[in-house]
N, C-alpha and C positions, 0 to 999 in steps of 0.2 A: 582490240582483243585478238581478232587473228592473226595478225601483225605479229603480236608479242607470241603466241603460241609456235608460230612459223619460223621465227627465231630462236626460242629455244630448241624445235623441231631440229635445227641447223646446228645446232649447238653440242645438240646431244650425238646425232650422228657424227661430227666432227672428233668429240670424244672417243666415240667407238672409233674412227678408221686412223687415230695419232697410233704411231707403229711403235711407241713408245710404253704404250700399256698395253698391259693383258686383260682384256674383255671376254662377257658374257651377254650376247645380246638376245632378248628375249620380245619378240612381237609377232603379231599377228598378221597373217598376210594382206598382203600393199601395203606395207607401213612402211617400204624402203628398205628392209634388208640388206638385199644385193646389190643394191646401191651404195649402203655402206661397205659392204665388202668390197665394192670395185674399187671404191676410195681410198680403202684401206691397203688394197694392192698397189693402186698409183701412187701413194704416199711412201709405200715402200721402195718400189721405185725410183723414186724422186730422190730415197733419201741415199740411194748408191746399191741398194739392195742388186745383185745380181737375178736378172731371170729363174734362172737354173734352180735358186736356193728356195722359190715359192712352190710350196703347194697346197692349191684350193681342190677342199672338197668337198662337196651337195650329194644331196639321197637320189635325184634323176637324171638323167641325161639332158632333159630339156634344163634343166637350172644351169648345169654344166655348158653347153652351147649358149645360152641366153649371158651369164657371166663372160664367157670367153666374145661373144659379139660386141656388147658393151665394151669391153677393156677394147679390143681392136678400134671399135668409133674413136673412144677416146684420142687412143695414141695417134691413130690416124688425124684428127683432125688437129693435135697440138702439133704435127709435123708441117702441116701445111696455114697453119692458124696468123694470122697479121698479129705484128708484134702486141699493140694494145689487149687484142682479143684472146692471146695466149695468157698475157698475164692477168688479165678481171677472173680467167680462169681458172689458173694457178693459185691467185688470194680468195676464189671462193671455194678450192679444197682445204686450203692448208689453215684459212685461217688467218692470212696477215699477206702481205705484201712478198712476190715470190723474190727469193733474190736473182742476183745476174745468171748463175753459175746452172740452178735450177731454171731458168730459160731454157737455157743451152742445152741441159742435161734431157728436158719434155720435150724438144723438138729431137732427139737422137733416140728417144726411149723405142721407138716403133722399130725401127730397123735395128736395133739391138733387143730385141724380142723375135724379130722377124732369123737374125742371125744367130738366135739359140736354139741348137739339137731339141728337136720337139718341141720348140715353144714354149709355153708357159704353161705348167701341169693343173690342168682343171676338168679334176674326171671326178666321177660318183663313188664313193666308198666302196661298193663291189670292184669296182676296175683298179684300185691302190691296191685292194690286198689280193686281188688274180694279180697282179704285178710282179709284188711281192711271193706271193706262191713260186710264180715264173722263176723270179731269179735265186731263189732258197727251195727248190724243190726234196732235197734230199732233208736238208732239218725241216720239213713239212711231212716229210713221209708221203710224199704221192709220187707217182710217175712222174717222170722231168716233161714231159710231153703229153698233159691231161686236158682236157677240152672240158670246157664248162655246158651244161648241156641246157638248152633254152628251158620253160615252163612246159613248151608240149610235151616236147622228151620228155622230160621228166613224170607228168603223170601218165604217159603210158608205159612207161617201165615201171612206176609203183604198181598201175593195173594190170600188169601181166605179174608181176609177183606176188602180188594181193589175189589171183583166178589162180594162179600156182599152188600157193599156201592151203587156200580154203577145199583145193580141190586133193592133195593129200590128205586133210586131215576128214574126206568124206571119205576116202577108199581106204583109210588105215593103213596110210604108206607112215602115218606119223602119229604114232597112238599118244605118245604129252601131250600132241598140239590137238588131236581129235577131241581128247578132257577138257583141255584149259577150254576149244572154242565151247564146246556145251557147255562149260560153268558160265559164260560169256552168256550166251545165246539167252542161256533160263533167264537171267537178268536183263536185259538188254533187249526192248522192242525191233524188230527188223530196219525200222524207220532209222532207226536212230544206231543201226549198229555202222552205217559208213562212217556219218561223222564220231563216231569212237576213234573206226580204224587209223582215219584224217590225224586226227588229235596224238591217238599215240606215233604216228607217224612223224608228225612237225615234232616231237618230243623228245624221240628217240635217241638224240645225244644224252640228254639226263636219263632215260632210262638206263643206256649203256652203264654209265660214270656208277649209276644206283647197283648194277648187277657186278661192277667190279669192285667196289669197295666191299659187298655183300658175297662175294665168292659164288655168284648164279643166281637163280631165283629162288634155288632152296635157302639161300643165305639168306636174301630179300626177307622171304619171309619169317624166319627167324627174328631180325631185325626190326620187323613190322611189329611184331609180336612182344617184343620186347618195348616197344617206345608205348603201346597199348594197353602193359602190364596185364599180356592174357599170357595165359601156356602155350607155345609154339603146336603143339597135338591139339590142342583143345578141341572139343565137338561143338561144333555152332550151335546145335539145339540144347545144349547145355550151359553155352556161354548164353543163349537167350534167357535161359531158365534164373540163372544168375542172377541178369541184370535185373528182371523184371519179381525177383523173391521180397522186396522188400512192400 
């Protein structure tokens, strides 16, 4: 019974790394994943695929280093591998018996990785598209020369703008923002008013996109008001009166 399980187990992943389909692989960790990804690189490979033309991509750095270690073993050791040993190899990626050509081809794969510009591109989604940023700066709209700023920066430039903010709108350098925070406040326990701030802060790209289709926040609220089916003036203790008349 494991036997049989163990070989479908081989079967299935074999399916996922044939570079001849498009796959969607869905499991649970240890279940071999990156395993079949490497497979599915060295298959590619195998099958004349150029270096240059792969790119793999993972959510962390460590998946990224761990993939790229694995693919180096690999290659490294079909370079140096005895002829029999290369190919039990070979027919337990591919699936069948390797031929002559692909011998030839797995013992060259390493120093024809080794002799591609940068290697074989296996970074984390954040680093493809700072990439991409890099080399299209202009249709990105950012400075050609922008520095990505770690997690510490970053919350301490939210928290100096966040003791900025709050501290105009206590001296009445900012009489909208002094209203909005007391409409905030009355609702809104202290406890609970950082993670507000948090919240609209992780969000603020939809807020923007919301206040530009809405022409501000007076539009917003128009808007709001409209999807509501209230009067955009309405008096809350009126609208309450309303709801609660029947």
């Amino acid at each position: 019974m494991v036997e049989s399980l163990t070989l479908d187990a081989d079967r299935r992943q074999r399916r996922a790394a044939d570079p001849g389909a498009s796959v969607w692989v869905a499991a649970s960790a240890g279940t071999g994943k990156t395993k079949v990804l490497t497979d599915r690189v060295l298959t590619l490979l195998l099958s004349g695929a150029a270096p240059r033309r792969l790119l793999c991509l993972t959510f962390t750095k460590a998946a990224a280093a761990e993939m790229a270690n694995r693919l180096t073993r690999r290659l490294a050791g079909w370079a140096t591998a005895p002829d029999a040993a290369l190919a039990a190899q070979l027919e337990a990626l591919l699936g069948r018996p390797p031929a002559p050509e692909e011998q030839v081809r797995a013992r060259r794969l390493f120093a024809l990785v080794l002799d591609t510009p940068g290697g074989l591109s296996i970074e984390t989604i954040h680093a493809f598209c700072q990439s991409l940023l890099r080399r299209f700066p202009i249709e990105a709209g950012i400075a050609p020369h922008f520095r990505v700023m770690d997690d510490t920066d970053a919350a301490e430039l939210l928290e100096s703008v966040k003791t900025r903010m709050l501290a105009a709108a206590r001296d009445g350098a900012d009489p909208a923002l002094a209203e909005a925070l007391a409409l905030v406040t009355a609702r809104v326990h202290e406890t609970a008013f950082p993670d507000l701030l948090a919240e609209l802060v992780a969000e603020r790209g939809r807020l923007d996109r919301a206040f530009a289709r809405a022409g501000g926040p007076a539009g917003l609220r128009v808007a709001l008001a409209e999807r509501r089916g209230v009067p955009p003036d309405a008096d809350p203790a009126a609208l309450l009166a309303a709801a609660c008349a029947e």
